[in-house]
C-alpha positions in Angstrom: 111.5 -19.1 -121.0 111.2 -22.1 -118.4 110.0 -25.5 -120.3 106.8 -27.2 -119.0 109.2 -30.0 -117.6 111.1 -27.8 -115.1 107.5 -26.1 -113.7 106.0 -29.5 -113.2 109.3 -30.3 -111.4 109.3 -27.0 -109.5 105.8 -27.9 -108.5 106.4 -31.5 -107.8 109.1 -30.5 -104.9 107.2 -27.5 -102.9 104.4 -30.0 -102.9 106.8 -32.4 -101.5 107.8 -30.0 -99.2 104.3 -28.5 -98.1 104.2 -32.1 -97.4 106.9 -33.1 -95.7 106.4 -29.8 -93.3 102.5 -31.1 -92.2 104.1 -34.4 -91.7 107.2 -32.9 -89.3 104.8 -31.0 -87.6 102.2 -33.6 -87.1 104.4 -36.4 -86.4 107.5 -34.5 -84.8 109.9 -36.2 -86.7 112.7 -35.5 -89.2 112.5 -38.7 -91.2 109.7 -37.7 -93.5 111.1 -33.9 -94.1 114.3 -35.0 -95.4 112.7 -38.0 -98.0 109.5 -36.8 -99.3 111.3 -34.2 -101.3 113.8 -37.0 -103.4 110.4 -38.3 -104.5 110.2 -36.1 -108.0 113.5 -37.0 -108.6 112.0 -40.9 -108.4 110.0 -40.5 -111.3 112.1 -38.2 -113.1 112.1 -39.5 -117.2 109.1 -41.6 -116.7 106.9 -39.5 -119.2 105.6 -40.4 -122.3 106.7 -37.2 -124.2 110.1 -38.3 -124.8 111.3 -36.9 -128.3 112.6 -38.7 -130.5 116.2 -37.9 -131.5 116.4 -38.3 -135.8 119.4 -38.2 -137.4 121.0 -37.7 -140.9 122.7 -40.9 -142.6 124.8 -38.6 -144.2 126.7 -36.5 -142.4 125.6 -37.4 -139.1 123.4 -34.0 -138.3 121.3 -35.1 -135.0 118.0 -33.0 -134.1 115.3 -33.4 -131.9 113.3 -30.6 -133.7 110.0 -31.8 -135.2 109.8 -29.2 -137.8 113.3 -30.8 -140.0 112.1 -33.1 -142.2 115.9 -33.4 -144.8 119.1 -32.2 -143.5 119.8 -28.5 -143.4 123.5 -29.9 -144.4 123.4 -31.6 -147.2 118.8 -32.3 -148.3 119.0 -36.0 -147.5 115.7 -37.0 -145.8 116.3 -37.4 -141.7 115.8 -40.7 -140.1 
């Protein structure tokens, strides 16, 4: 299963490049084909859905899972 992140990248660069190719033909030049395709990586990690990473104080257990709520470890309550 591909995560909604990697399609909106996937996306994001054959636009760029559906782009770049009507600017290279309309403007015969190379310039615009080789950097309108780096711009996705430009705004790459400037979302708002960034997950929070909680972690256990007592035995160090780190998850980014929403459904934990203790430790599967050891019960204590996840910060």
């Amino acid at each position: 299963m591909v995560s909604s992140r990697t399609l909106t990248a996937l996306a994001g660069l054959v636009v760029s490049l559906l782009v770049s190719v009507v600017l290279w033909w309309q403007f015969d030049t190379l310039a615009f084909f080789l950097f309108v395709p780096f711009v996705p990586f430009l705004f790459r990690g400037r979302g708002g859905s960034e997950e929070s990473v909680r972690t256990c104080p007592a035995c160090g257990f780190r998850t980014e899972a929403e459904e934990y709520d203790y430790c599967p470890r050891d019960g204590t309550r996840l910060e």
